[in-house]
PyMOL Python script that loads the backbone (N, CA, C, O; Angstrom):
from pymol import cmd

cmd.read_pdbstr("""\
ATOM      1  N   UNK A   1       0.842  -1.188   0.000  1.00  0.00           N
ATOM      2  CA  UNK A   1       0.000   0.000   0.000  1.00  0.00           C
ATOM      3  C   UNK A   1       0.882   1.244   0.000  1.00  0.00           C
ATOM      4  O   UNK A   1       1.756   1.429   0.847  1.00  0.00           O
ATOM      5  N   UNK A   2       0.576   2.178  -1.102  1.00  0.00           N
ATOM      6  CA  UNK A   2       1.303   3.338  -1.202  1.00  0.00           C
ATOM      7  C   UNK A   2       0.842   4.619  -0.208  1.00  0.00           C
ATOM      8  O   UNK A   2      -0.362   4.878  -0.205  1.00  0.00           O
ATOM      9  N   UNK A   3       1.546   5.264   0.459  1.00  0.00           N
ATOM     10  CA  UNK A   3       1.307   6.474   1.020  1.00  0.00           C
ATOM     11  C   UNK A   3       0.191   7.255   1.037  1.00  0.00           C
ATOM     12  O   UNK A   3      -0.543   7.777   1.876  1.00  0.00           O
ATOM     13  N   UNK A   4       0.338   7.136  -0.764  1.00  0.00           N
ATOM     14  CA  UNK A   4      -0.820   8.323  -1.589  1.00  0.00           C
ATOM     15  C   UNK A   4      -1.655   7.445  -1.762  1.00  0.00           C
ATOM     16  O   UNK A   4      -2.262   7.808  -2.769  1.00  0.00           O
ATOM     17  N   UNK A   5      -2.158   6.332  -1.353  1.00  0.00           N
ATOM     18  CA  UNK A   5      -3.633   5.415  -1.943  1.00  0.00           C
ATOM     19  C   UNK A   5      -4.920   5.981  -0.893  1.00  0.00           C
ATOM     20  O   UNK A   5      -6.023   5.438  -0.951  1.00  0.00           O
ATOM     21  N   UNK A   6      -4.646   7.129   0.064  1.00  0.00           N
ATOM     22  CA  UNK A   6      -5.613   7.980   0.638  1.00  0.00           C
ATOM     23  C   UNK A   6      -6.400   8.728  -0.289  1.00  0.00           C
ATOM     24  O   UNK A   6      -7.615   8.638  -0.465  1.00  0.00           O
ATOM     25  N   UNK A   7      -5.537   9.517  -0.897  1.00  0.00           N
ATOM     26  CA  UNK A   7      -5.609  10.199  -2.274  1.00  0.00           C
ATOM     27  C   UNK A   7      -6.453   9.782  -3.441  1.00  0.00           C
ATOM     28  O   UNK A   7      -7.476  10.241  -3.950  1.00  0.00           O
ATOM     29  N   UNK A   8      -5.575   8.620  -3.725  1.00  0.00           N
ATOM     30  CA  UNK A   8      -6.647   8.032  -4.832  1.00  0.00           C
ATOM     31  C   UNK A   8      -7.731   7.589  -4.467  1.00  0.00           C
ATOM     32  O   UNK A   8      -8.570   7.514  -5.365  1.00  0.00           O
ATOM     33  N   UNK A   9      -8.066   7.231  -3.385  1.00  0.00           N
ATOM     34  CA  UNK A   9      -9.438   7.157  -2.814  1.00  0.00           C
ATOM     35  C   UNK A   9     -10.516   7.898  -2.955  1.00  0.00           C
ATOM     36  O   UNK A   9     -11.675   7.757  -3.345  1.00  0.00           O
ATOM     37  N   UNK A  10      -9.375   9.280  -2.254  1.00  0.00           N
ATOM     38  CA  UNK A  10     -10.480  10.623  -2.183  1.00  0.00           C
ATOM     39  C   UNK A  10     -11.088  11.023  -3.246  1.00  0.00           C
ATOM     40  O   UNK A  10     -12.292  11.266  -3.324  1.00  0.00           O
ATOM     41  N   UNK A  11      -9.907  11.148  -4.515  1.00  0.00           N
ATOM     42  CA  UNK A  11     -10.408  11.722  -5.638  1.00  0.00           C
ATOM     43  C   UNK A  11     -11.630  10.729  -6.367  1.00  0.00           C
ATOM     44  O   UNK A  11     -12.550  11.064  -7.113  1.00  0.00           O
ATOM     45  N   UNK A  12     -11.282   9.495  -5.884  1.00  0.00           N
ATOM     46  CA  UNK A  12     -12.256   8.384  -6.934  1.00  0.00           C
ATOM     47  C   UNK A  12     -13.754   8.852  -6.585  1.00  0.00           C
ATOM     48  O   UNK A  12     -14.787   8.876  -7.254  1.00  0.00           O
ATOM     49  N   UNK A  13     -13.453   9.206  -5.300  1.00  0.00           N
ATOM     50  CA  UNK A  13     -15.220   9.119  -4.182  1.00  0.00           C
ATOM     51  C   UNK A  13     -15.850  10.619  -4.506  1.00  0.00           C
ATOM     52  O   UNK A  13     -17.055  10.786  -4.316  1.00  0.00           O
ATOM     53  N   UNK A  14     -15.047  11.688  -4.984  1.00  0.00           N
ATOM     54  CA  UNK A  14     -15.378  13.040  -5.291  1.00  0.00           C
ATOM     55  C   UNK A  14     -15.749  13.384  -6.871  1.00  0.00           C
ATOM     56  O   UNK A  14     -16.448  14.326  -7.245  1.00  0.00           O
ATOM     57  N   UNK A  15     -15.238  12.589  -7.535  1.00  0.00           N
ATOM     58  CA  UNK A  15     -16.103  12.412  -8.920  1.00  0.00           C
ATOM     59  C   UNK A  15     -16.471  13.591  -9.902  1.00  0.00           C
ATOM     60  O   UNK A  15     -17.279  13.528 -10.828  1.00  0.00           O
ATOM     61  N   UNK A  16     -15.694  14.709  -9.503  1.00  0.00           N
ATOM     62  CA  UNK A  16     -16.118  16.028 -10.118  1.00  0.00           C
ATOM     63  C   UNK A  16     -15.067  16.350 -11.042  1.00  0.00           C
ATOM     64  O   UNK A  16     -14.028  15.741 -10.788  1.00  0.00           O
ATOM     65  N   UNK A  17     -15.019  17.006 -11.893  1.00  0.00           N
ATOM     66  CA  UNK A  17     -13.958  17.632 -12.941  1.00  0.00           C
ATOM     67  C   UNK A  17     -12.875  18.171 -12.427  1.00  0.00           C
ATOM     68  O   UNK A  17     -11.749  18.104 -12.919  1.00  0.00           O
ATOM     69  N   UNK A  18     -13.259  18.856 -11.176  1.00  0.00           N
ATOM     70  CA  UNK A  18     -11.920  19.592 -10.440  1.00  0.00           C
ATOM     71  C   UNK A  18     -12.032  19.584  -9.147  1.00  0.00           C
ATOM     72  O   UNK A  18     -13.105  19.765  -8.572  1.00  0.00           O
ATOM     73  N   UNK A  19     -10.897  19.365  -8.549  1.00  0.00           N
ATOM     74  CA  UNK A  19     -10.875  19.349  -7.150  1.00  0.00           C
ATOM     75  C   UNK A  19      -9.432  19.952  -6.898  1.00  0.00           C
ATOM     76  O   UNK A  19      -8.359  19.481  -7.274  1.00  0.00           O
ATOM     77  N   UNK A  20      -9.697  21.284  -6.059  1.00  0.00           N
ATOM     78  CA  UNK A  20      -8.417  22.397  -5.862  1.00  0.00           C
ATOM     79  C   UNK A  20      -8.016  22.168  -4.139  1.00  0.00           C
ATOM     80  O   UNK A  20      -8.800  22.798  -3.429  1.00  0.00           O
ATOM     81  N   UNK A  21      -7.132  21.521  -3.488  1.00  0.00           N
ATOM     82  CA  UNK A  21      -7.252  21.311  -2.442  1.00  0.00           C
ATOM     83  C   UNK A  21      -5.301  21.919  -2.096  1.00  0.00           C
ATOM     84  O   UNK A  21      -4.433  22.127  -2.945  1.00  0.00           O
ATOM     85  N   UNK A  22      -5.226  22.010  -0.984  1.00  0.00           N
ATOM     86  CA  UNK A  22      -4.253  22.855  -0.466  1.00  0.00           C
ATOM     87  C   UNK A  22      -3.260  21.740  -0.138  1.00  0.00           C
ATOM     88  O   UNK A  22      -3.547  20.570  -0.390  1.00  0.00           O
ATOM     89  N   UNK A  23      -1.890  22.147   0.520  1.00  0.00           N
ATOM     90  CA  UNK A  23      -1.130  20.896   0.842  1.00  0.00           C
ATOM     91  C   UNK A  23      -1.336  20.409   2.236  1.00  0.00           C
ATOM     92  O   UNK A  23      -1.078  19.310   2.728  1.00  0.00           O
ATOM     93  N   UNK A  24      -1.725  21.208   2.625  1.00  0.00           N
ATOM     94  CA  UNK A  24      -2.346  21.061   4.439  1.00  0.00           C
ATOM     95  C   UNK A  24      -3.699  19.767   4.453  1.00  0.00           C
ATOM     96  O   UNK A  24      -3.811  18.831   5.245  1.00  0.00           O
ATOM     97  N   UNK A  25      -4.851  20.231   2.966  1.00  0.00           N
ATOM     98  CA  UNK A  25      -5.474  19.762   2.925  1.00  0.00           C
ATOM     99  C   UNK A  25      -5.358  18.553   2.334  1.00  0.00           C
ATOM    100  O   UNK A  25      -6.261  17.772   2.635  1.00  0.00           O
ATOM    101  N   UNK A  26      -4.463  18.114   1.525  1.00  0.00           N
ATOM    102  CA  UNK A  26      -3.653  16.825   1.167  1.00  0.00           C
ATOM    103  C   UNK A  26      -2.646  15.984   2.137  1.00  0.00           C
ATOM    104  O   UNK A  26      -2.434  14.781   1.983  1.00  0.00           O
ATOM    105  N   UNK A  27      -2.031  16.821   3.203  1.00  0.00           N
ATOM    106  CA  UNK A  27      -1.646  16.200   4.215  1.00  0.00           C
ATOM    107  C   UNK A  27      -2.717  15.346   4.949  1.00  0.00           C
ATOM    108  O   UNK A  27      -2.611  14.162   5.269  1.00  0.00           O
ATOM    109  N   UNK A  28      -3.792  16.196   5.158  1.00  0.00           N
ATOM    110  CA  UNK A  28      -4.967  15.706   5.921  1.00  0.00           C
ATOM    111  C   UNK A  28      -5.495  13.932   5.214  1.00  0.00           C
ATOM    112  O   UNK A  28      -5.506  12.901   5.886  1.00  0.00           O
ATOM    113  N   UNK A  29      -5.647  13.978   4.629  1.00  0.00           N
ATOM    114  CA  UNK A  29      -6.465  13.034   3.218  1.00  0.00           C
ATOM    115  C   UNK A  29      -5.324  11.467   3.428  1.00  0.00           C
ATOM    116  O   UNK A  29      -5.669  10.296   3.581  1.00  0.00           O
ATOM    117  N   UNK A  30      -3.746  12.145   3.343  1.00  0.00           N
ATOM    118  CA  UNK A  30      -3.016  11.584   3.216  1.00  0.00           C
ATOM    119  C   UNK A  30      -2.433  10.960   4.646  1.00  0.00           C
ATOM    120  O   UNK A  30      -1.878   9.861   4.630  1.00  0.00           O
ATOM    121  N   UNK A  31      -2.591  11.745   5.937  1.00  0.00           N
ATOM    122  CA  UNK A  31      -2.390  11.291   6.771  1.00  0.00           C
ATOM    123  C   UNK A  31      -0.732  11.399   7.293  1.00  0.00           C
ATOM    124  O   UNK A  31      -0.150  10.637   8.064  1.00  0.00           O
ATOM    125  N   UNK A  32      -0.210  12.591   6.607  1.00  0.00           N
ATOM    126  CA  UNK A  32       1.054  12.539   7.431  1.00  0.00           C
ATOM    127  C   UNK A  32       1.727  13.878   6.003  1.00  0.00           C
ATOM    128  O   UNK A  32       1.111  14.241   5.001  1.00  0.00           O
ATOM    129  N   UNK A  33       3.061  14.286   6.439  1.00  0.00           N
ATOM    130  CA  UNK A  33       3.468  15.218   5.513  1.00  0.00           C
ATOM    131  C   UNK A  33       3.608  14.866   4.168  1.00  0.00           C
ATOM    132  O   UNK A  33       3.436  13.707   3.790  1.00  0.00           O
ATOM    133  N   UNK A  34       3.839  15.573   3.588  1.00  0.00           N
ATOM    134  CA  UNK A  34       4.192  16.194   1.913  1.00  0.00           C
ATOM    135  C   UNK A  34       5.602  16.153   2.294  1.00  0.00           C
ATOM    136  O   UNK A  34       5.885  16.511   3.437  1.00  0.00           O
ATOM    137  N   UNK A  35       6.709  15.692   1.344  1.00  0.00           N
ATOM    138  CA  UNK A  35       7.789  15.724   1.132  1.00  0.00           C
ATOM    139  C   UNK A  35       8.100  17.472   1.098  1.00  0.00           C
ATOM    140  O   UNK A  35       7.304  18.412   1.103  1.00  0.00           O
ATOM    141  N   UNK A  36       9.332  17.449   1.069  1.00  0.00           N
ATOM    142  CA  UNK A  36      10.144  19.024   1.120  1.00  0.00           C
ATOM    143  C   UNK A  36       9.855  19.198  -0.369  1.00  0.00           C
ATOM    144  O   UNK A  36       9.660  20.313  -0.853  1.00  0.00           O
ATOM    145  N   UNK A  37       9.827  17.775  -1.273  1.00  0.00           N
ATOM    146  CA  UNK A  37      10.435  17.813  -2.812  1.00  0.00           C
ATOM    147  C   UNK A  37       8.610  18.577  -2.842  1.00  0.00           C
ATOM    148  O   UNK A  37       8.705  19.781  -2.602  1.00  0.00           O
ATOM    149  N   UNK A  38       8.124  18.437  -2.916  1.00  0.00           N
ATOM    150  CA  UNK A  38       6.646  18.594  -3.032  1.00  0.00           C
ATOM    151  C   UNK A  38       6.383  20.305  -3.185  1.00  0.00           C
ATOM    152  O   UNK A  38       5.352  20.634  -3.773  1.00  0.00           O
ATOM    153  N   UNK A  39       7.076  21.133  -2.791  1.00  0.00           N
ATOM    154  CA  UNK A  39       6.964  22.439  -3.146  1.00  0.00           C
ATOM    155  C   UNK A  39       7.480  22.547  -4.705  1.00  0.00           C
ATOM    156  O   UNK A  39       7.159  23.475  -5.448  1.00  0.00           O
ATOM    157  N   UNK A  40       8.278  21.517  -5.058  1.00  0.00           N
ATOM    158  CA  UNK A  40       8.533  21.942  -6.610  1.00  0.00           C
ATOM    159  C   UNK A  40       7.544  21.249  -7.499  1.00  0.00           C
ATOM    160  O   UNK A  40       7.184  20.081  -7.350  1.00  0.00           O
ATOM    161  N   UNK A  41       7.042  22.260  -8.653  1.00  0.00           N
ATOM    162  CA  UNK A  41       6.162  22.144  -9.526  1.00  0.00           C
ATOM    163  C   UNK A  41       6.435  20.760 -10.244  1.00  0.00           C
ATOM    164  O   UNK A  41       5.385  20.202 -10.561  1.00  0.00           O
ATOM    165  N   UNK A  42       7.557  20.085 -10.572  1.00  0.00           N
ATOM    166  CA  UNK A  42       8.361  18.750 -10.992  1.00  0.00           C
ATOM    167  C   UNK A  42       7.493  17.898 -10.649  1.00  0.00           C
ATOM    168  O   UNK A  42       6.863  17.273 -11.503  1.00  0.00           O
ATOM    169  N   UNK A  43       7.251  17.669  -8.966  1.00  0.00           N
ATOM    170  CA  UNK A  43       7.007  16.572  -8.186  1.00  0.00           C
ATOM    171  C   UNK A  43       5.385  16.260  -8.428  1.00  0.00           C
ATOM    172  O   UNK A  43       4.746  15.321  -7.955  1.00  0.00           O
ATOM    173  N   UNK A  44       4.940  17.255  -9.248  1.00  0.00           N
ATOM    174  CA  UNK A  44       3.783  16.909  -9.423  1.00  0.00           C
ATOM    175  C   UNK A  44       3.190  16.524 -10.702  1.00  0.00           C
ATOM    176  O   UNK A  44       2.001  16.677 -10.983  1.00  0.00           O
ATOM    177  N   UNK A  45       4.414  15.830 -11.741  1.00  0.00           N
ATOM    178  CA  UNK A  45       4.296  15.631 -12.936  1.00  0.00           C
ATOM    179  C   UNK A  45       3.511  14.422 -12.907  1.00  0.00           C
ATOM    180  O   UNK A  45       3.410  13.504 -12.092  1.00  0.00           O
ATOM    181  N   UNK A  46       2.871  14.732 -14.259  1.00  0.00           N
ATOM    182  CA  UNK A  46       2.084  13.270 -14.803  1.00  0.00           C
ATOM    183  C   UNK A  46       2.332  12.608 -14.793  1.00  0.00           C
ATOM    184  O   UNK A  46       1.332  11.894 -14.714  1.00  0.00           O
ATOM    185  N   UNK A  47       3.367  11.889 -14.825  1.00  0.00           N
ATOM    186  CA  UNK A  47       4.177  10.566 -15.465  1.00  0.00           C
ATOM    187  C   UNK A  47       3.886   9.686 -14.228  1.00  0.00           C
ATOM    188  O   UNK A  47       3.564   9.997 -13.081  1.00  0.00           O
ATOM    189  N   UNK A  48       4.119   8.394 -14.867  1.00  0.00           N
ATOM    190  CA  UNK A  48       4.763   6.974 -13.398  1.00  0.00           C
ATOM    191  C   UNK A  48       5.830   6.541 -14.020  1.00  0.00           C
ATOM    192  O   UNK A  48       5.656   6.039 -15.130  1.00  0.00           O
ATOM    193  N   UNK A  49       6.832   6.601 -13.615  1.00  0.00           N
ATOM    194  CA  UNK A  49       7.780   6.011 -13.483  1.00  0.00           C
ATOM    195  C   UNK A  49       8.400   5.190 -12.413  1.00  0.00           C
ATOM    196  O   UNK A  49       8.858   5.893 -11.512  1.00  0.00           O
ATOM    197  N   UNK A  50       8.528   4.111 -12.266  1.00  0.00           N
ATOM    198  CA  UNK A  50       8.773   3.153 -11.623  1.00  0.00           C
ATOM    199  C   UNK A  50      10.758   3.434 -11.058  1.00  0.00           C
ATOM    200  O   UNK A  50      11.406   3.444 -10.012  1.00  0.00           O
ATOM    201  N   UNK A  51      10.916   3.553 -12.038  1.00  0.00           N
ATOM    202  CA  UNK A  51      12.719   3.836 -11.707  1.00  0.00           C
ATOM    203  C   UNK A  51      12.921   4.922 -11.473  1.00  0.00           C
ATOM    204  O   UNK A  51      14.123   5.165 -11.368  1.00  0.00           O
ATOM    205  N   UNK A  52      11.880   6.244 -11.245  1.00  0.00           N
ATOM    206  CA  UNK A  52      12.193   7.173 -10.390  1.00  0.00           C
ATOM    207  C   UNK A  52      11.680   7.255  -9.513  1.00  0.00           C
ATOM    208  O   UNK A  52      12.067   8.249  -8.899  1.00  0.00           O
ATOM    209  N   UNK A  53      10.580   6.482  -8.781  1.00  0.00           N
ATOM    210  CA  UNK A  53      10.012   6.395  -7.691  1.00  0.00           C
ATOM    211  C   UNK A  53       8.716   7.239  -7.596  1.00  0.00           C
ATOM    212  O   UNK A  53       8.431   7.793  -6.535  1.00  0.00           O
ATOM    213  N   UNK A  54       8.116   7.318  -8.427  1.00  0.00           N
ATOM    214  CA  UNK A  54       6.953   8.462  -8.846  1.00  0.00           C
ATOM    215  C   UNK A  54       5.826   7.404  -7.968  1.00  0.00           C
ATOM    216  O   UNK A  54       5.487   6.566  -8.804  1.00  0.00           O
ATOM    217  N   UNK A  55       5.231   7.150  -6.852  1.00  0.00           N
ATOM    218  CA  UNK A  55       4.546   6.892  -6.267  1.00  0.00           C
ATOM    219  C   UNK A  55       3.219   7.742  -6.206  1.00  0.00           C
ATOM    220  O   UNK A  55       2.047   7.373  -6.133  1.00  0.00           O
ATOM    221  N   UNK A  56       3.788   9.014  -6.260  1.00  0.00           N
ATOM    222  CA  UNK A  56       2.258   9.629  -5.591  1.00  0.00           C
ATOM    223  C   UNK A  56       1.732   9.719  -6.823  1.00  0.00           C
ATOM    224  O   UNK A  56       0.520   9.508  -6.869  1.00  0.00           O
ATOM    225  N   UNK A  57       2.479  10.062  -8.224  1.00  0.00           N
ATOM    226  CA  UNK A  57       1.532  10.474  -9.386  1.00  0.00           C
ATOM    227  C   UNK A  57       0.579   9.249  -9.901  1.00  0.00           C
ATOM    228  O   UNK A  57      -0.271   9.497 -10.757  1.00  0.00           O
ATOM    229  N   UNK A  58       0.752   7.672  -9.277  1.00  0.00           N
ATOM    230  CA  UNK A  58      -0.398   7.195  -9.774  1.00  0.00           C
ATOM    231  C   UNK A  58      -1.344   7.329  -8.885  1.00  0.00           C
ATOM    232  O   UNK A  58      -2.362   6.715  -9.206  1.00  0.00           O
ATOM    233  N   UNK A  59      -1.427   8.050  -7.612  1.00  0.00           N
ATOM    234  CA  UNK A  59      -2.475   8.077  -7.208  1.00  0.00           C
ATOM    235  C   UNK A  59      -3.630   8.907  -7.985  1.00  0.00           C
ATOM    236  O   UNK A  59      -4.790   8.495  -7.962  1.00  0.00           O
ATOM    237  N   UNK A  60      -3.380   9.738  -8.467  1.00  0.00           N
ATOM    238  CA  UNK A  60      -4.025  10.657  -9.478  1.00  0.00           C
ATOM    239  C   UNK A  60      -4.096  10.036 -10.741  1.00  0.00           C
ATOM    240  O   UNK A  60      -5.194   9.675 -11.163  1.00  0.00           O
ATOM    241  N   UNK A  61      -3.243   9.893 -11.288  1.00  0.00           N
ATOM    242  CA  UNK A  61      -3.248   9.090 -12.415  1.00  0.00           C
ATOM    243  C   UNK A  61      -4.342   7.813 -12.339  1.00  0.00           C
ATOM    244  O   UNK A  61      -5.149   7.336 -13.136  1.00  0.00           O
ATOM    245  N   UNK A  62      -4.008   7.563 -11.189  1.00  0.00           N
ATOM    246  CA  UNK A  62      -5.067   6.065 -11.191  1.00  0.00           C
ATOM    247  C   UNK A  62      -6.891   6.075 -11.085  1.00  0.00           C
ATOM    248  O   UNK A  62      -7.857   5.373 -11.386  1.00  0.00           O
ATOM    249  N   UNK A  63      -6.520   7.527 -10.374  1.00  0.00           N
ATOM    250  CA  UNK A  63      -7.836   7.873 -10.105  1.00  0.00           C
ATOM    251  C   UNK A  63      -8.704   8.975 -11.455  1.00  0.00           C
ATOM    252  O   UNK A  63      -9.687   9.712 -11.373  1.00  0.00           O
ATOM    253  N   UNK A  64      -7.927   8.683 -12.435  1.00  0.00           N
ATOM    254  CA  UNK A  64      -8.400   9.260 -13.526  1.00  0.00           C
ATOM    255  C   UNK A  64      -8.497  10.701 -13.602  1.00  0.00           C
ATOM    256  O   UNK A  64      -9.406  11.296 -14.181  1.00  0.00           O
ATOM    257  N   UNK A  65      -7.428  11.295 -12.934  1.00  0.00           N
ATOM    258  CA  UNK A  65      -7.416  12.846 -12.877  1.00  0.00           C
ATOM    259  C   UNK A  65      -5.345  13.474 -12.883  1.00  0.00           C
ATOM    260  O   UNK A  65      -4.427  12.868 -12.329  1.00  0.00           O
ATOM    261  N   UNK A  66      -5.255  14.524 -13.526  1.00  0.00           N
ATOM    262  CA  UNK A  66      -3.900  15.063 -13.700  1.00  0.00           C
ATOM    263  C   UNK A  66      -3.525  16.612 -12.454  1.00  0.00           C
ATOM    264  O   UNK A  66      -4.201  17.576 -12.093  1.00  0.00           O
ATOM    265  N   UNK A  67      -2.578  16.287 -12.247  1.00  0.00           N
ATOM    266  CA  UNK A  67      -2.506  17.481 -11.263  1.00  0.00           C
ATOM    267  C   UNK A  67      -1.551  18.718 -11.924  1.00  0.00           C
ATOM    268  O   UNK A  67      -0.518  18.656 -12.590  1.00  0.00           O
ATOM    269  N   UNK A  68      -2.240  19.707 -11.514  1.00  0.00           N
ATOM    270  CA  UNK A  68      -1.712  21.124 -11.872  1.00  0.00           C
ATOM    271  C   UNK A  68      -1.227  21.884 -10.784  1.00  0.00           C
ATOM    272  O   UNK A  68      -2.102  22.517 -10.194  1.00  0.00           O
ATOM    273  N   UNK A  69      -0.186  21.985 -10.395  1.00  0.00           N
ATOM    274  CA  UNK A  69      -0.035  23.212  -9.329  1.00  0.00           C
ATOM    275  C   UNK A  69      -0.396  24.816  -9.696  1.00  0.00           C
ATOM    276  O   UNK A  69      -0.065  25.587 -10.597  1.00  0.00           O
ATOM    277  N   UNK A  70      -0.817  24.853  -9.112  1.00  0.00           N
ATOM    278  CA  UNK A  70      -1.393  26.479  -9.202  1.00  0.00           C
ATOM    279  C   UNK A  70      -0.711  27.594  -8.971  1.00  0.00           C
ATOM    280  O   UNK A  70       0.365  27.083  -8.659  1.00  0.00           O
ATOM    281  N   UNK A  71      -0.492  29.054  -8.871  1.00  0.00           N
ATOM    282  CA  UNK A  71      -0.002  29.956  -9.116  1.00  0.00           C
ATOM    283  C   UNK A  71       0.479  29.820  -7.564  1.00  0.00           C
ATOM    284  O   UNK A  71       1.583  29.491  -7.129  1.00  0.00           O
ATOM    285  N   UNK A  72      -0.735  30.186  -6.860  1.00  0.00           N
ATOM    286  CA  UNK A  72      -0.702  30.131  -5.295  1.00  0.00           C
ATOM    287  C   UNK A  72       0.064  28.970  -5.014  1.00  0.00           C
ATOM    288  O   UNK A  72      -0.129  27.799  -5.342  1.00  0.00           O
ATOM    289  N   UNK A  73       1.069  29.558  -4.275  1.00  0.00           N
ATOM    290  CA  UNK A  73       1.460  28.087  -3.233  1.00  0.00           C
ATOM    291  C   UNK A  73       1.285  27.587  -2.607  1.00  0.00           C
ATOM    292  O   UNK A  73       0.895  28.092  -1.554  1.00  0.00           O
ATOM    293  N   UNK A  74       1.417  26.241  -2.722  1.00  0.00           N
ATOM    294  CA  UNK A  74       0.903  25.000  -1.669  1.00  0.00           C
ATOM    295  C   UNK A  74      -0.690  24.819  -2.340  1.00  0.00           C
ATOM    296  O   UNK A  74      -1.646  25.117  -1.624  1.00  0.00           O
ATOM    297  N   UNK A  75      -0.842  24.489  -3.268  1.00  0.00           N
ATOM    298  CA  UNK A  75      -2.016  24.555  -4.234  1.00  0.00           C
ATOM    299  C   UNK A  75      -2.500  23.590  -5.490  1.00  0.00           C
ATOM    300  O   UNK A  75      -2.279  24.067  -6.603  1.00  0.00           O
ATOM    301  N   UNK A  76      -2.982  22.601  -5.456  1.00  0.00           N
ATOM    302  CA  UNK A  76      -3.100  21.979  -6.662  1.00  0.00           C
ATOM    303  C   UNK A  76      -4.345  21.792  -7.127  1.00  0.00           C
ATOM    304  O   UNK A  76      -5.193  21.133  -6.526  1.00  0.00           O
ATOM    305  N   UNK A  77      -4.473  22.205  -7.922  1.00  0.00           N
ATOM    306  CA  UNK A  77      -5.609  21.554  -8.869  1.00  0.00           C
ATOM    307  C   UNK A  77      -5.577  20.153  -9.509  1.00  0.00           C
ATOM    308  O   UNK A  77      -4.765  19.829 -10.376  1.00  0.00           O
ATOM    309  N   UNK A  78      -6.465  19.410  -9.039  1.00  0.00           N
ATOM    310  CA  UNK A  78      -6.866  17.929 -10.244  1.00  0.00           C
ATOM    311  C   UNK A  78      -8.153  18.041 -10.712  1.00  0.00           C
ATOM    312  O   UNK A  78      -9.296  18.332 -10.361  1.00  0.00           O
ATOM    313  N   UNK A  79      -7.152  17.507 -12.138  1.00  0.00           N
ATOM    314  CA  UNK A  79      -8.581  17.775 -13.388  1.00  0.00           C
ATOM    315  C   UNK A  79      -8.682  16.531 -13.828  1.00  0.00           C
ATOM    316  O   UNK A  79      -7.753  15.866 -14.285  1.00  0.00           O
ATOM    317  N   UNK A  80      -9.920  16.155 -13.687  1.00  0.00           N
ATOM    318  CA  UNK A  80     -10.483  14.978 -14.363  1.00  0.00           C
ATOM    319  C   UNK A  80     -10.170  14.806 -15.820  1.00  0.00           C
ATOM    320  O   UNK A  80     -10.343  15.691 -16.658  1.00  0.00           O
ATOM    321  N   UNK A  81      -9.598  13.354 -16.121  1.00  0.00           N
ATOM    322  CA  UNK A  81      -9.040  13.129 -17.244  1.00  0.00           C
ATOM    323  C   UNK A  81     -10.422  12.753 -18.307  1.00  0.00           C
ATOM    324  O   UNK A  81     -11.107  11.737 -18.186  1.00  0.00           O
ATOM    325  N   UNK A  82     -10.594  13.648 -19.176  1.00  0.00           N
ATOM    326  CA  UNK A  82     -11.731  13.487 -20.132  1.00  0.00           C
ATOM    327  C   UNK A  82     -11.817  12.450 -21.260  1.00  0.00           C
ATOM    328  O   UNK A  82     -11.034  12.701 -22.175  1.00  0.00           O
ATOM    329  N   UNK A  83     -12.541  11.384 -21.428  1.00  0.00           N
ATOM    330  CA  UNK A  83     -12.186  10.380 -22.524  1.00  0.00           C
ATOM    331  C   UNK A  83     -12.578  10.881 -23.667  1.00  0.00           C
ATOM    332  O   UNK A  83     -13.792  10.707 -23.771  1.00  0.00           O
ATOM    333  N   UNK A  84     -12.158  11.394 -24.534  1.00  0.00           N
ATOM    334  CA  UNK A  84     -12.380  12.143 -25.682  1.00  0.00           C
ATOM    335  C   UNK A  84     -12.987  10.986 -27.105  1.00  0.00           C
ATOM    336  O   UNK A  84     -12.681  11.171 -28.283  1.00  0.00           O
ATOM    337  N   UNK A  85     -13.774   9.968 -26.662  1.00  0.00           N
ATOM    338  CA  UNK A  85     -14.650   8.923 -27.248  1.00  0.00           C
ATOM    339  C   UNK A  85     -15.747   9.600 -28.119  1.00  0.00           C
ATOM    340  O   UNK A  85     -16.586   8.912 -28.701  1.00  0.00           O
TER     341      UNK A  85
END
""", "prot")
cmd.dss("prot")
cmd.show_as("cartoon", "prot")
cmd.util.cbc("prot")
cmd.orient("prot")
């Protein structure tokens, strides 16, 4: 069980196009801190990569949504991934 599978929970059960939640408020969800790395816009890339240790991005990823950090800090937006069918 990954860290971030709080996360992918949350987002699965919230079901909306966007969900803008803070890092305080992702600590909460998640149950313990945000890495230091986590203030850089990087750490919140799309990708999984396995050989870099990208853990938290499938929580989002898995949960069918991409994360955007926002202007404001300590800020992310997830946007529901649209199936363009």
């Amino acid at each position: 069980m990954s860290k971030y599978d709080p996360l992918r929970r949350f987002l699965r059960r919230r079901g909306t196009k966007d969900v803008l939640l803070t890092f305080n408020e992702i600590e909460r969800i998640i149950g313990g801190f945000l890495p230091k790395a986590a203030e850089a816009p990087g750490w919140w890339s799309n990708t999984q990569s396995p050989e870099r240790n990208r853990i938290q991005s499938a929580a989002w990823l898995d949960a069918g949504y991409h994360a955007e950090p926002c202007k404001e800090r300590e800020r992310i937006r997830f946007r529901q991934n649209i199936d363009p069918k």
